[in-house]
CHARMM internal coordinates of N, CA and C (Angstrom, degrees):
IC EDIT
DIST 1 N 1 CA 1.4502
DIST 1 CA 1 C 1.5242
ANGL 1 N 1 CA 1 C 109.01
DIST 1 C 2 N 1.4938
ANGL 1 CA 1 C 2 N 114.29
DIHE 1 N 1 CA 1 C 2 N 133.21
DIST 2 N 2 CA 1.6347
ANGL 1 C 2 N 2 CA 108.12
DIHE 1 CA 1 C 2 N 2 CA 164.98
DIST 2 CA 2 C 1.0308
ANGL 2 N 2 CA 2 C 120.44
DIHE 1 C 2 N 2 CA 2 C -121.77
DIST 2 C 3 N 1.3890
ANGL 2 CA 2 C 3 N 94.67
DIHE 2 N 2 CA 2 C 3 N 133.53
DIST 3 N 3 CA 2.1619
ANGL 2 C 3 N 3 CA 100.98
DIHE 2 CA 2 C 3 N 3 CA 174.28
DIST 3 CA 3 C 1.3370
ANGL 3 N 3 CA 3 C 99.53
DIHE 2 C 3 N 3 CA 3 C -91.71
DIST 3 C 4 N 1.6145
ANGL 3 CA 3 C 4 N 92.53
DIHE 3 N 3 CA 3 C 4 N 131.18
DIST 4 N 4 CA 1.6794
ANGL 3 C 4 N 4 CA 98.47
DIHE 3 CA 3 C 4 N 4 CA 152.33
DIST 4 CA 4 C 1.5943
ANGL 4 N 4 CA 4 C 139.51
DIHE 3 C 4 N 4 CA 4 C -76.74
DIST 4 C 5 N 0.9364
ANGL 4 CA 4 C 5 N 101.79
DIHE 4 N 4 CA 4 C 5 N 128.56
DIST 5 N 5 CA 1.8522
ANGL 4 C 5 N 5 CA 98.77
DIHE 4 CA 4 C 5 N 5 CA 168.19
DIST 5 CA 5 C 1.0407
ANGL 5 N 5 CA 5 C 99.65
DIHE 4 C 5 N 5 CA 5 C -139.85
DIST 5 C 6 N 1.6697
ANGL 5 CA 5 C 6 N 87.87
DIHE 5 N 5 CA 5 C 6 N 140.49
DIST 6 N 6 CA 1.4960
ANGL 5 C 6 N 6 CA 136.92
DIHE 5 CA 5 C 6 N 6 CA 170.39
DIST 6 CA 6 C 1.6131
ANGL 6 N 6 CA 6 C 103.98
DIHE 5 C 6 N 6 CA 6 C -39.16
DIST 6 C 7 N 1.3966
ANGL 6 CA 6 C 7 N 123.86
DIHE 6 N 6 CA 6 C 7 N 135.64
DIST 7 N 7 CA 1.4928
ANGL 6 C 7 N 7 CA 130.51
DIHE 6 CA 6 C 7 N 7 CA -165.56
DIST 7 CA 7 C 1.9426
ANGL 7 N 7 CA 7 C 87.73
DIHE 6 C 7 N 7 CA 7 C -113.98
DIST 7 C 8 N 1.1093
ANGL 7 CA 7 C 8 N 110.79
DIHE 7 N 7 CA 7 C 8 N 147.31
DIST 8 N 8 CA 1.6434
ANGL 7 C 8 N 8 CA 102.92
DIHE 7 CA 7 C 8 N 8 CA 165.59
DIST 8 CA 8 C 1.5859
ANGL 8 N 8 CA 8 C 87.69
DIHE 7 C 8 N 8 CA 8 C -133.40
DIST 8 C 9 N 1.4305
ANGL 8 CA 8 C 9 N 112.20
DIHE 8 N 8 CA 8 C 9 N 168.21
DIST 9 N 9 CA 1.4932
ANGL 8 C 9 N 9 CA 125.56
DIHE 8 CA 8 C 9 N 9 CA 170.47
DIST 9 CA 9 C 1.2540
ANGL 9 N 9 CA 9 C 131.65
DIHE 8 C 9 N 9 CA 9 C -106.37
DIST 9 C 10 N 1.0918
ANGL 9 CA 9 C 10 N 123.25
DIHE 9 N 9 CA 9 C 10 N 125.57
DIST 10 N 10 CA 1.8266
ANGL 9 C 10 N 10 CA 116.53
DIHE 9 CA 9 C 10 N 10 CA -152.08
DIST 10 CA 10 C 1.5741
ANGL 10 N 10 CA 10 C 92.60
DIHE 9 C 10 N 10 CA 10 C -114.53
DIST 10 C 11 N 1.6426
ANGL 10 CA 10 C 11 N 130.33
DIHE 10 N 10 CA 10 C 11 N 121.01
DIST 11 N 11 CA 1.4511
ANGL 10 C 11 N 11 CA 126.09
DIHE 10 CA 10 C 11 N 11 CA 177.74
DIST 11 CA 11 C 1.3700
ANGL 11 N 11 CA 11 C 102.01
DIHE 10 C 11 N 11 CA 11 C -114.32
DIST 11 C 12 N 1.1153
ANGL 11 CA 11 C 12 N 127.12
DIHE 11 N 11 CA 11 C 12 N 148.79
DIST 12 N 12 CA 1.0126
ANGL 11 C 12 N 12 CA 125.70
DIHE 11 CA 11 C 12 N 12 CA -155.18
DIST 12 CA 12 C 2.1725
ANGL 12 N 12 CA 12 C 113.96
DIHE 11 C 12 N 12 CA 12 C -155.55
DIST 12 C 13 N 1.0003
ANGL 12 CA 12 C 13 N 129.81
DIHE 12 N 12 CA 12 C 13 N 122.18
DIST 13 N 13 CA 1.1598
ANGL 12 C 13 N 13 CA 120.36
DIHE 12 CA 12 C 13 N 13 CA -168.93
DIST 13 CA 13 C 1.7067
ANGL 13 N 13 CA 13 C 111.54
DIHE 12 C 13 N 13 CA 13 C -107.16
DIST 13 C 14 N 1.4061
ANGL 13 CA 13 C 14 N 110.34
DIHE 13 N 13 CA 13 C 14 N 117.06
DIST 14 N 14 CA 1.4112
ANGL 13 C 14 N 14 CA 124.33
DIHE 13 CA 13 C 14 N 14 CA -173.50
DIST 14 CA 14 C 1.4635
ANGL 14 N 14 CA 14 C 103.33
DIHE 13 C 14 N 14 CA 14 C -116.29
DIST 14 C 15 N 1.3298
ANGL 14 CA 14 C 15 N 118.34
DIHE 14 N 14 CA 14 C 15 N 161.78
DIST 15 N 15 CA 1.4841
ANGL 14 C 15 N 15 CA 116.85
DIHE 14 CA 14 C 15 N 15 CA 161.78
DIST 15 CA 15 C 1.5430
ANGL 15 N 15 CA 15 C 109.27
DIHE 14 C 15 N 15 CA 15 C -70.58
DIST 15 C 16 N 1.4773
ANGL 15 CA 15 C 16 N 125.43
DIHE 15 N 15 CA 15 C 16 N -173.64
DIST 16 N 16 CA 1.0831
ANGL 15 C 16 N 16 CA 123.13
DIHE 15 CA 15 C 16 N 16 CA -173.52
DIST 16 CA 16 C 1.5020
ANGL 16 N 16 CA 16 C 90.59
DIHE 15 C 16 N 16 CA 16 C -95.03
DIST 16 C 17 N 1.0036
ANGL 16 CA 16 C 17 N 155.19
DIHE 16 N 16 CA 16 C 17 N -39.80
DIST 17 N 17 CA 1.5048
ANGL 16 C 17 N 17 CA 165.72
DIHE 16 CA 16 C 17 N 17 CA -146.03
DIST 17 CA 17 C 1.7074
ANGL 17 N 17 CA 17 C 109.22
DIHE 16 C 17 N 17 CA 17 C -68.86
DIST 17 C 18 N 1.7786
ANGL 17 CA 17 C 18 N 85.96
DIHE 17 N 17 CA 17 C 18 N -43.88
DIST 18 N 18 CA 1.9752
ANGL 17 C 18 N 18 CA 109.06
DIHE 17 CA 17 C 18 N 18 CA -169.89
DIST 18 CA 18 C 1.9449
ANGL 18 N 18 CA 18 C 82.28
DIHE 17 C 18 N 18 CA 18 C -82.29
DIST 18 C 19 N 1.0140
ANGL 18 CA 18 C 19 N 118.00
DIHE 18 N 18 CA 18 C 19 N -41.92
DIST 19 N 19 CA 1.8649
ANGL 18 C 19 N 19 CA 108.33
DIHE 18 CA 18 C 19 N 19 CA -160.86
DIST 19 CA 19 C 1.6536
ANGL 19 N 19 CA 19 C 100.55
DIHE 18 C 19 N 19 CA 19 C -66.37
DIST 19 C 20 N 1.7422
ANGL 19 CA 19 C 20 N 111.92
DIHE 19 N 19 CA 19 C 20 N -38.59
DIST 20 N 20 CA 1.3072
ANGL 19 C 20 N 20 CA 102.02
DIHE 19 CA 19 C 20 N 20 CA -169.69
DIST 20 CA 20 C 1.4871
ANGL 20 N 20 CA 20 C 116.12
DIHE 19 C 20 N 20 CA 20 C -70.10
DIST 20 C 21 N 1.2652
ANGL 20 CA 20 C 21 N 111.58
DIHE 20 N 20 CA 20 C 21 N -28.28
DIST 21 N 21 CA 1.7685
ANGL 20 C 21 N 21 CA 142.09
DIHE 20 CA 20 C 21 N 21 CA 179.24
DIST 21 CA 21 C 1.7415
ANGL 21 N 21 CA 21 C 80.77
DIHE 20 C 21 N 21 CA 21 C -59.24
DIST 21 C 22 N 1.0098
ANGL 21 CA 21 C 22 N 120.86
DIHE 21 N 21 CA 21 C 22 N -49.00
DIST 22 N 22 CA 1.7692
ANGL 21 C 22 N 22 CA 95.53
DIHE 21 CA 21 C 22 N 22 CA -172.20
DIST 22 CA 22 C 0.9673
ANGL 22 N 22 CA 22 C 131.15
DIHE 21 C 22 N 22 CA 22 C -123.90
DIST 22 C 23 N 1.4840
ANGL 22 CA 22 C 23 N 129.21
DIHE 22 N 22 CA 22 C 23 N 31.92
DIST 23 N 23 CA 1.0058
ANGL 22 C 23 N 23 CA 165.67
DIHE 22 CA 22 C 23 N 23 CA 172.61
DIST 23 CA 23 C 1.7125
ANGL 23 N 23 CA 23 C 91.54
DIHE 22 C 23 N 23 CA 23 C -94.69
DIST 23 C 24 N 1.4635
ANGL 23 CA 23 C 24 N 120.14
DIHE 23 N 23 CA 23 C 24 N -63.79
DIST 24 N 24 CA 1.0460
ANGL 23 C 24 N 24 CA 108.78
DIHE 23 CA 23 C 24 N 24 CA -145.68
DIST 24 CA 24 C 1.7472
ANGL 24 N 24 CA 24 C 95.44
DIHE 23 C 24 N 24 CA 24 C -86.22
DIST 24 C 25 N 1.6720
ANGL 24 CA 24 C 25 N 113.77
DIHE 24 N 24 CA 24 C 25 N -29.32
DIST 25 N 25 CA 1.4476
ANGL 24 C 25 N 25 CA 113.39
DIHE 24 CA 24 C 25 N 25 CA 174.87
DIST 25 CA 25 C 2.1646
ANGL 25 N 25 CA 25 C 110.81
DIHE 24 C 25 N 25 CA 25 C -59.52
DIST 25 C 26 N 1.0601
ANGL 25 CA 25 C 26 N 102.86
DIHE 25 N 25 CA 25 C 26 N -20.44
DIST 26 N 26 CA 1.7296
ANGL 25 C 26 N 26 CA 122.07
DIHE 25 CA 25 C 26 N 26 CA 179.21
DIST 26 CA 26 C 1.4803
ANGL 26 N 26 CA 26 C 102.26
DIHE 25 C 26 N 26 CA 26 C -68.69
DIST 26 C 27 N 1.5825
ANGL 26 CA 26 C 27 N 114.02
DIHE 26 N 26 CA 26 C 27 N -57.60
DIST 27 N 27 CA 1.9485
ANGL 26 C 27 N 27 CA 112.10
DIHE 26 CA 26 C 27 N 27 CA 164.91
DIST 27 CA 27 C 1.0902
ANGL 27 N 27 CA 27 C 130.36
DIHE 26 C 27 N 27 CA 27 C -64.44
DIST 27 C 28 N 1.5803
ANGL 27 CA 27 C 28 N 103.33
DIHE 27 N 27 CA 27 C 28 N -30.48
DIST 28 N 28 CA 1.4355
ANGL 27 C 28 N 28 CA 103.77
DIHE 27 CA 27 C 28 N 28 CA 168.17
DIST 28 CA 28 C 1.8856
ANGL 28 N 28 CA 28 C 128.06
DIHE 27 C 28 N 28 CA 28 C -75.47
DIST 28 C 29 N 1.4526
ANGL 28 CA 28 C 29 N 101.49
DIHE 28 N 28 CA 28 C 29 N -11.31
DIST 29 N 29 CA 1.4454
ANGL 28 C 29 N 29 CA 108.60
DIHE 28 CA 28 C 29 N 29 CA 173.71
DIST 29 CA 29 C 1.3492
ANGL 29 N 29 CA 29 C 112.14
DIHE 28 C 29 N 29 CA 29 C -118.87
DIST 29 C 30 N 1.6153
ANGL 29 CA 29 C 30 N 124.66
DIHE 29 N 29 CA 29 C 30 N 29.70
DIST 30 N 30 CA 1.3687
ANGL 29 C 30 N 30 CA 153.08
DIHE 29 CA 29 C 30 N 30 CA -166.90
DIST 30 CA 30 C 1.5034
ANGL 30 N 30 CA 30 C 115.44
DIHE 29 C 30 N 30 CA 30 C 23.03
DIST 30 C 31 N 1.4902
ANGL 30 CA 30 C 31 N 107.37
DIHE 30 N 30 CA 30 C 31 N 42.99
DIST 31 N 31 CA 1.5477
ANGL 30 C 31 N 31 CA 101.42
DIHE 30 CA 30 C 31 N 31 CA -172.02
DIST 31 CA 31 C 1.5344
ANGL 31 N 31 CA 31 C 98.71
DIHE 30 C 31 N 31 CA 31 C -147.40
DIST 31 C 32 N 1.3720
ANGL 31 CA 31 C 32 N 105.99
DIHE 31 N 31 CA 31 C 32 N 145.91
DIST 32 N 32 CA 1.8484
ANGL 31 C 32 N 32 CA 105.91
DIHE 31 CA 31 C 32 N 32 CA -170.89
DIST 32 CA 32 C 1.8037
ANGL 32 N 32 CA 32 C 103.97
DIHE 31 C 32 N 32 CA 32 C -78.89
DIST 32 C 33 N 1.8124
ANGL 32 CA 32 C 33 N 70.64
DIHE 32 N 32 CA 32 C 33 N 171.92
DIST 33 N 33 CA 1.6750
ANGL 32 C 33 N 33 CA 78.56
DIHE 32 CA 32 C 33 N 33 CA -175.57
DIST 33 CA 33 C 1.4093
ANGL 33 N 33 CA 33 C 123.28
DIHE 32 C 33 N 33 CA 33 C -31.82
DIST 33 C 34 N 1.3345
ANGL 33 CA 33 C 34 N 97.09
DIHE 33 N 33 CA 33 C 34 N -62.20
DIST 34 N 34 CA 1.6720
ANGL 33 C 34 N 34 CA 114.65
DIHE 33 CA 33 C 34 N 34 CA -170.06
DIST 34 CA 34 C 1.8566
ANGL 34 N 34 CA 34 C 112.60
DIHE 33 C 34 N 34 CA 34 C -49.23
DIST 34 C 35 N 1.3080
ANGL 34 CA 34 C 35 N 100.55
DIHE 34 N 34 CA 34 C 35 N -40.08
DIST 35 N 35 CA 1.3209
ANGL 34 C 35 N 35 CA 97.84
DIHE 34 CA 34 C 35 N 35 CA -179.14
DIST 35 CA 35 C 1.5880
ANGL 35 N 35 CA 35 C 118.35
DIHE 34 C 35 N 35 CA 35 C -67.70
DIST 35 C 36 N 1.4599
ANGL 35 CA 35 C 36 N 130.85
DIHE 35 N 35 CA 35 C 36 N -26.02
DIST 36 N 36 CA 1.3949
ANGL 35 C 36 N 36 CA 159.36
DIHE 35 CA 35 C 36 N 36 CA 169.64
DIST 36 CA 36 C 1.4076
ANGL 36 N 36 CA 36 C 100.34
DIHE 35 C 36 N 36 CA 36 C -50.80
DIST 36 C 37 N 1.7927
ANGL 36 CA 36 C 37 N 108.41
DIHE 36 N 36 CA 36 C 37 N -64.71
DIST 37 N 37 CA 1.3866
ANGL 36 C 37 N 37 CA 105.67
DIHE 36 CA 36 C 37 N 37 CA -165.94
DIST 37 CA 37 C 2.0971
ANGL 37 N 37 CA 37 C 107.61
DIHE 36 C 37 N 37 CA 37 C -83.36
DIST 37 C 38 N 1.3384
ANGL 37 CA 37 C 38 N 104.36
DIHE 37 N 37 CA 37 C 38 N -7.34
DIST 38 N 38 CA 1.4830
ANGL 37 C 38 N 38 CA 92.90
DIHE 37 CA 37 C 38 N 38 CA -172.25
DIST 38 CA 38 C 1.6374
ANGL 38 N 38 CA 38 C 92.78
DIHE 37 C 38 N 38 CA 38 C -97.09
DIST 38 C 39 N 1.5082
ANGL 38 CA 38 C 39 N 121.26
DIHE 38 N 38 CA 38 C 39 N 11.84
DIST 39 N 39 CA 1.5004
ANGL 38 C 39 N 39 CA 107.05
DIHE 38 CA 38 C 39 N 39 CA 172.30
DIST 39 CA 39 C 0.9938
ANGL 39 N 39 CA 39 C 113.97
DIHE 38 C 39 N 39 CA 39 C -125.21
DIST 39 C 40 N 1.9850
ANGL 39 CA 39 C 40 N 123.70
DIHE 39 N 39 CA 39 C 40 N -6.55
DIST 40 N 40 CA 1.3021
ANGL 39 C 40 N 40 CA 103.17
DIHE 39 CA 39 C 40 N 40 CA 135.32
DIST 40 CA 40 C 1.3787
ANGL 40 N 40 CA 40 C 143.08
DIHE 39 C 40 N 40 CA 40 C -48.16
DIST 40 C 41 N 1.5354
ANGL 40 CA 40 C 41 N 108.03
DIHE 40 N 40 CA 40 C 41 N -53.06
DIST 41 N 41 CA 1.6432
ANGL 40 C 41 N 41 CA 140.27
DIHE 40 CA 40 C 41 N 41 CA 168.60
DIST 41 CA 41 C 1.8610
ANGL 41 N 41 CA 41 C 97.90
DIHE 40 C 41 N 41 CA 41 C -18.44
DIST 41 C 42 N 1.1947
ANGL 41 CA 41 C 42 N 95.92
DIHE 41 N 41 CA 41 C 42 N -78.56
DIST 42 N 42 CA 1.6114
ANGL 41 C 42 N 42 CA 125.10
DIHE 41 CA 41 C 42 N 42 CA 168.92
DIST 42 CA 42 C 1.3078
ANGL 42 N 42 CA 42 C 128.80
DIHE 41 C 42 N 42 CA 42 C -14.36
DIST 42 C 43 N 1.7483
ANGL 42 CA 42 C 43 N 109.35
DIHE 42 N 42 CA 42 C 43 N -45.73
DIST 43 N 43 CA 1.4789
ANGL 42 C 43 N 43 CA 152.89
DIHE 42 CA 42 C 43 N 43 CA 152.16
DIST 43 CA 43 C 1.4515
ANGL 43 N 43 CA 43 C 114.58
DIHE 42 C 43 N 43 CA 43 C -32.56
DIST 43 C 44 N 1.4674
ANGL 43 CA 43 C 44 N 104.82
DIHE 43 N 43 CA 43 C 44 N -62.72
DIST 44 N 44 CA 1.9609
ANGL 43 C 44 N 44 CA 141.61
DIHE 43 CA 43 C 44 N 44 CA -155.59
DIST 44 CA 44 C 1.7362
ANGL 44 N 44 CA 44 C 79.76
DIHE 43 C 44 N 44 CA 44 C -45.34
DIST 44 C 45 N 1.4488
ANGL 44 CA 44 C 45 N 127.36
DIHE 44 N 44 CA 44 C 45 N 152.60
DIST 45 N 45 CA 1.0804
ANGL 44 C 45 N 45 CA 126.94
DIHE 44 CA 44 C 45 N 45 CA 132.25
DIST 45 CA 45 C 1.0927
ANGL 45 N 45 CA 45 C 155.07
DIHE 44 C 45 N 45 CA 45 C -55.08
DIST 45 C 46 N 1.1685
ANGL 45 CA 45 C 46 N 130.41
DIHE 45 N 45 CA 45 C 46 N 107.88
DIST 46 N 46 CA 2.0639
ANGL 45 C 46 N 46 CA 121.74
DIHE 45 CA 45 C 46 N 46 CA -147.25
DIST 46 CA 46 C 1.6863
ANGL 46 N 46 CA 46 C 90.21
DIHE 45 C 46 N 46 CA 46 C -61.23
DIST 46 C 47 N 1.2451
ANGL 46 CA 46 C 47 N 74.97
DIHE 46 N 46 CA 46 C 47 N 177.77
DIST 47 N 47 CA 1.9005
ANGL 46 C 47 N 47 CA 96.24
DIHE 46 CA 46 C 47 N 47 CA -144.95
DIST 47 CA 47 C 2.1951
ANGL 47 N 47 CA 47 C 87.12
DIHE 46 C 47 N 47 CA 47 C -103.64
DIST 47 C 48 N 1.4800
ANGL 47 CA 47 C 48 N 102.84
DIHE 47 N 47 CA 47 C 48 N -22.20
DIST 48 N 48 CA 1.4649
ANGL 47 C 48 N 48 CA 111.81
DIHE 47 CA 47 C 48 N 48 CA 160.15
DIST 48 CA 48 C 1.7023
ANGL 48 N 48 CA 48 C 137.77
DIHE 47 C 48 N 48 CA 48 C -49.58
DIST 48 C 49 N 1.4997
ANGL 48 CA 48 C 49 N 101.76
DIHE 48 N 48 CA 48 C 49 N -41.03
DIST 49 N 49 CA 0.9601
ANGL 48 C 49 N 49 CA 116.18
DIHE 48 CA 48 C 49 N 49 CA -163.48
DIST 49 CA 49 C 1.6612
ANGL 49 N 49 CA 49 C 114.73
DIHE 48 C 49 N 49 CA 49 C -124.28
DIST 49 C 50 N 1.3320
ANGL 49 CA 49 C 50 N 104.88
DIHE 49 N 49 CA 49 C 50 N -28.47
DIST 50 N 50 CA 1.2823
ANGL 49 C 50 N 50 CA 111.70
DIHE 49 CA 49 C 50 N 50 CA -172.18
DIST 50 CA 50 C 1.1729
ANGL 50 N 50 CA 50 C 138.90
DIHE 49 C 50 N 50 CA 50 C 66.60
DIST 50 C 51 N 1.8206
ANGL 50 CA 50 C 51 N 100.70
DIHE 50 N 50 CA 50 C 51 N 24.27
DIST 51 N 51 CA 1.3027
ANGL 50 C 51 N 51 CA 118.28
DIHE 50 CA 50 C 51 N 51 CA 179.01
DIST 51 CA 51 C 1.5712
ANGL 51 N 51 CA 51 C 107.98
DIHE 50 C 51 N 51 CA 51 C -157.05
DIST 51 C 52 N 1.0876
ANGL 51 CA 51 C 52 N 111.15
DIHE 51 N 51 CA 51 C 52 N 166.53
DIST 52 N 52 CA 1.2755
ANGL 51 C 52 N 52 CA 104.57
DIHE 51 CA 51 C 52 N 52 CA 176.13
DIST 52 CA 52 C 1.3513
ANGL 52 N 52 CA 52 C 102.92
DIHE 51 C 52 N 52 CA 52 C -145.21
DIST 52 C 53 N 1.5878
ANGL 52 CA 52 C 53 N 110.02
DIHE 52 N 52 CA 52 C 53 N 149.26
DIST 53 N 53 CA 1.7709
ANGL 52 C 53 N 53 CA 121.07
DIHE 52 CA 52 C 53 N 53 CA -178.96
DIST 53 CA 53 C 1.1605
ANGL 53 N 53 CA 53 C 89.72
DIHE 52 C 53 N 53 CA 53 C -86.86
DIST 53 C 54 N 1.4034
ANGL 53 CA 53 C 54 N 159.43
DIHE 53 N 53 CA 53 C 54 N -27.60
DIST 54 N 54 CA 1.3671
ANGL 53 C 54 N 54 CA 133.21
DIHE 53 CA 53 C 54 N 54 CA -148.34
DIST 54 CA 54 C 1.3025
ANGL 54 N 54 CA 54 C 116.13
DIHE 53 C 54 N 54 CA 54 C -99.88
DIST 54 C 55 N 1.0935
ANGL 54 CA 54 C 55 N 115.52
DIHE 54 N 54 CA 54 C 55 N -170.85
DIST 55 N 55 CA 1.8118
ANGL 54 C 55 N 55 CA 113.51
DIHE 54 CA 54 C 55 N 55 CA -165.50
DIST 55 CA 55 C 1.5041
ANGL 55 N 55 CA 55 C 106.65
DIHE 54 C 55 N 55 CA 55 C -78.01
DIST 55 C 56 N 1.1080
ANGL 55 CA 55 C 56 N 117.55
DIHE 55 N 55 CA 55 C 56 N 102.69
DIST 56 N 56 CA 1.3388
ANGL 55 C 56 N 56 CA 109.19
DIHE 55 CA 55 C 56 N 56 CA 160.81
DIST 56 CA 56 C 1.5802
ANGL 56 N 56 CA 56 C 126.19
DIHE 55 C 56 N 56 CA 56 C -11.44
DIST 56 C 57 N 1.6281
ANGL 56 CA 56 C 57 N 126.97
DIHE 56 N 56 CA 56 C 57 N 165.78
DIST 57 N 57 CA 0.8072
ANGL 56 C 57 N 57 CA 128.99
DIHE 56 CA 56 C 57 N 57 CA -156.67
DIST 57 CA 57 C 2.1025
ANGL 57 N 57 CA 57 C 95.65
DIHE 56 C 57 N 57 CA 57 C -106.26
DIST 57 C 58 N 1.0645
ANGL 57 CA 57 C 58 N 107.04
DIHE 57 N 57 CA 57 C 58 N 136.57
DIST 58 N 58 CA 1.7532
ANGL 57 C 58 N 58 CA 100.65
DIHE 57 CA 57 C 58 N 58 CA -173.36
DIST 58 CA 58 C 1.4175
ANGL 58 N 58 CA 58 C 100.63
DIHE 57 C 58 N 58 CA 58 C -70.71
DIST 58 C 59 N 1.5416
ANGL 58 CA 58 C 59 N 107.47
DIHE 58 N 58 CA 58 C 59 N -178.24
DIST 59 N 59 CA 1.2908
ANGL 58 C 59 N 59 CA 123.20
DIHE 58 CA 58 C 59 N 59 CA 169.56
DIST 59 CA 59 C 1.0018
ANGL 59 N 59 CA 59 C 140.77
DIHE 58 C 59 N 59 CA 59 C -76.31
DIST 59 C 60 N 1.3063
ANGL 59 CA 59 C 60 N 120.05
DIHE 59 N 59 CA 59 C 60 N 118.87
DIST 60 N 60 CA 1.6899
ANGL 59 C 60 N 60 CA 95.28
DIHE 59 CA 59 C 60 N 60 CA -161.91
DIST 60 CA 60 C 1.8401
ANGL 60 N 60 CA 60 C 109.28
DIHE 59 C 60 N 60 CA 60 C -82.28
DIST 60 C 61 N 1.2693
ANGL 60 CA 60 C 61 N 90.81
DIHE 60 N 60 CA 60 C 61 N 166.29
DIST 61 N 61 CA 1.7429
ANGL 60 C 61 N 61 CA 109.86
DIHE 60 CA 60 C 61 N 61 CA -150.82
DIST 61 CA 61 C 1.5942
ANGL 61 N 61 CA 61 C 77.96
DIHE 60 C 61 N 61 CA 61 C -61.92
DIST 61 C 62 N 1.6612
ANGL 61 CA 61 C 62 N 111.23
DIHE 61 N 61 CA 61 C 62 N -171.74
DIST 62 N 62 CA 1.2208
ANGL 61 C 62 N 62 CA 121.20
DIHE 61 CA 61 C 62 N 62 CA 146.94
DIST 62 CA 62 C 1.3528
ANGL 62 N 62 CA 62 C 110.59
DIHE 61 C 62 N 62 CA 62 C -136.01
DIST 62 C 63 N 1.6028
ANGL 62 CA 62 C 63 N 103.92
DIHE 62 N 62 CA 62 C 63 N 162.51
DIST 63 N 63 CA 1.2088
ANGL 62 C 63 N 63 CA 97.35
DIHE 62 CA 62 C 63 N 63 CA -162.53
DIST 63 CA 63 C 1.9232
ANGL 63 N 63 CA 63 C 104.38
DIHE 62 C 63 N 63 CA 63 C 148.54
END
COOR INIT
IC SEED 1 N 1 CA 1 C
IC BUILD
């Protein structure tokens, strides 16, 4: 069975430097952008509870 959901479009302005940085971290974890940023998102603490059970979000690199 499939449920639909509604898709919205998120635009967003990065340097080119930050896009290649995750583009290339996206091949290196074989999954596209979108999937990266909708499983951080995923991460966020619901806005219900004000906490969240799931794994925190890592660190970002530097660099």
């Amino acid at each position: 069975m499939y449920i639909f959901m509604e898709k919205k479009d998120l635009h967003i302005r990065i340097s080119s430097r930050r896009h290649d940085k995750l583009k290339a971290y996206a091949q290196d974890k074989e999954k596209t952008i979108t999937q990266l940023i909708e499983d951080w998102i995923d991460r966020l603490p619901s806005q219900k509870t004000g906490d969240s059970s799931l794994t925190p979000l890592p660190n970002q690199p530097s660099g």
